[in-house]
N, C-alpha and C positions, 0 to 999 in steps of 0.2 A: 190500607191507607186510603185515605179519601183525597184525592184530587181535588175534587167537587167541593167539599167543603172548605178546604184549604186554600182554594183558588177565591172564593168568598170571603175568605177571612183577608186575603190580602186589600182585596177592595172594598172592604170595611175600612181601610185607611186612607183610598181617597182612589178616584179612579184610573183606570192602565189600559193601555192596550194589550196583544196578544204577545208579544215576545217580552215585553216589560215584565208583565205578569210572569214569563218563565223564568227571566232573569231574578223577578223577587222569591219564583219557588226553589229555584236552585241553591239561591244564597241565604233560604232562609232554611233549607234542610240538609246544606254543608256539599251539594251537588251530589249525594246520595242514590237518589232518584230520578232518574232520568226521562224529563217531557218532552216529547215532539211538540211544536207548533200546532199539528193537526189536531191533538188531543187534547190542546188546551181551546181550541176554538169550537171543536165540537160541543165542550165540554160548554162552554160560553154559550154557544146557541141552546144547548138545555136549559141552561140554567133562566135565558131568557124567557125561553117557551113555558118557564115553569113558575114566571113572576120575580125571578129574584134576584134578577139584573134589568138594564135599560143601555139598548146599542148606541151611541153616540153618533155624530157626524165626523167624518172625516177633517183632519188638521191638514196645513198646508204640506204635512210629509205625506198625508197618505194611512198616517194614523186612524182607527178606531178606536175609542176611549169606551171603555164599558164603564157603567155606573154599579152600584148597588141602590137596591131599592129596599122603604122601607122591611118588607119582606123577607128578603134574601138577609139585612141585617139582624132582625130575627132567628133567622136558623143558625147564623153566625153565633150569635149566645147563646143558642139552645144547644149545637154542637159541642164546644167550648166549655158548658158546664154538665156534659154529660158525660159515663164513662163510657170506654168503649167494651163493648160486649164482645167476648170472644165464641165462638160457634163450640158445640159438642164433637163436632165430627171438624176434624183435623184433615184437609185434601194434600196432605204433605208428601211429597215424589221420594224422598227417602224412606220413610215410615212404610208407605204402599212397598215400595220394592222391596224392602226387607221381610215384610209379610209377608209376601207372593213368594220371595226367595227362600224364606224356611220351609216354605211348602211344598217346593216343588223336590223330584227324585233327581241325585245328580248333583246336586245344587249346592257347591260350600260355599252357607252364608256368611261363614267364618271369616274367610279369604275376603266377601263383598264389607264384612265391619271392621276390617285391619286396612281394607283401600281406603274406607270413608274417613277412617280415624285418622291416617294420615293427612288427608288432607284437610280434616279440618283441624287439625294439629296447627297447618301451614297458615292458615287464617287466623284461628287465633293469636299465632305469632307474629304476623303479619298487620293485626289488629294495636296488639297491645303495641307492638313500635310505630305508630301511626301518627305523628303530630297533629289531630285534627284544628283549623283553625275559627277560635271563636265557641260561645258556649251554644249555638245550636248544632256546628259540629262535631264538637265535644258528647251533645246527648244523644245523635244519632249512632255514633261511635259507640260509644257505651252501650247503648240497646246493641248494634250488631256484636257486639264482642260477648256478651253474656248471652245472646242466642247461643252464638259458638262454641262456647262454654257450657251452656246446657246440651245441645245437640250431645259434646263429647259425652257427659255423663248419661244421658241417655243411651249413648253405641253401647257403653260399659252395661247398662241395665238389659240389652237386649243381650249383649254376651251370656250375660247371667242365668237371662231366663233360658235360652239355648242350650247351655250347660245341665240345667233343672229339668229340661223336658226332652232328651234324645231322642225322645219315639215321635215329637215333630217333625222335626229338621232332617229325618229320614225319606221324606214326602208322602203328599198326600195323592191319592190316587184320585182319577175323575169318579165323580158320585155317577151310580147306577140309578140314581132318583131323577126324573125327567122332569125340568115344571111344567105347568099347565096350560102358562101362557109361551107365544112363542110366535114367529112370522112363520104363517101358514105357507105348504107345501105348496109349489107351483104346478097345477096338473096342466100335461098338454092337452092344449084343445082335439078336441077329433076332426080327424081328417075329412074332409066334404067327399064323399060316396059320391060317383059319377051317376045321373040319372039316367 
């Protein structure tokens, strides 16, 4: 999720200062996502240092109004009518630990996809009774629930292949292949000989 561009897109509609700006990010992704202040300022002073906003002067509160610049509105429609590319390699914290967990000796990954299916059992149930309000919390909603929904059928296909291949899920022992690169050994120095 882009912050950075999202936080652009808002003042593409006229300018804000730093907690307005979270107010319009929160209400405009159903409060989904959760910004600190600090991360939308930082994020503000990039965006400055980068051409694509202009820092205002202080209002009689104490406000700072950022602007957008021609610039910054540019990437705004470049964003906007671009899709969003998804990466080949997946960094997902369940995906990893179930790998590592069919590998390892000891290890019922059995036991670790009946916890997880539980509990995303609970979310999706959780999900689907959810009044969200208004149609951007509505499609935030909806993307999270069919995550949830995927993720299950996916536990169900990791079951499968577990099933398919026993002589994984037995563990894998550590390779006796060393690589080549590696943090060299620390020798001690030698002692200073009395002269």
């Amino acid at each position: 999720m882009s912050v950075r561009q999202s936080l652009l897109a808002i003042l593409d509609q006229g300018p804000c200062y730093g907690y307005q700006l979270r107010h319009e990010f929160d209400r405009r992704t159903g409060s989904t996502w959760q910004l600190n202040v600090g991360q939308i300022y930082n994020t503000l002073e990039r965006l400055e240092r980068d051409g694509f906003v202009d820092r205002g002067e202080a209002d009689d509160q104490g406000h700072v109004y950022w602007r957008i610049t021609d610039a910054g509105s540019a990437e705004v429609a470049r964003w906007l009518s671009s899709p969003v590319v998804r990466g080949p390699a997946a960094r997902d914290e369940l995906a990893i630990k179930l790998a590592v967990a069919a590998t390892l000796p000891g290890v019922d990954a059995g036991a670790l996809i009946r916890a997880q299916r539980t509990e995303s059992q609970t979310r999706v149930k959780s999900l689907r009774e959810a009044s969200p309000n208004g149609l951007a919390a509505s499609l935030i909603a909806d993307a999270m629930l069919f995550t949830a929904e995927a993720e299950l059928r996916w536990l169900d296909r990791v079951e499968q292949r577990l099933a398919e291949h026993p002589h994984h899920a037995i563990g894998v022992e550590l390779s006796a292949e060393r690589p080549k690169r590696g943090r060299p050994v620390k020798r001690a120095a030698k002692a200073a000989t009395p002269a």
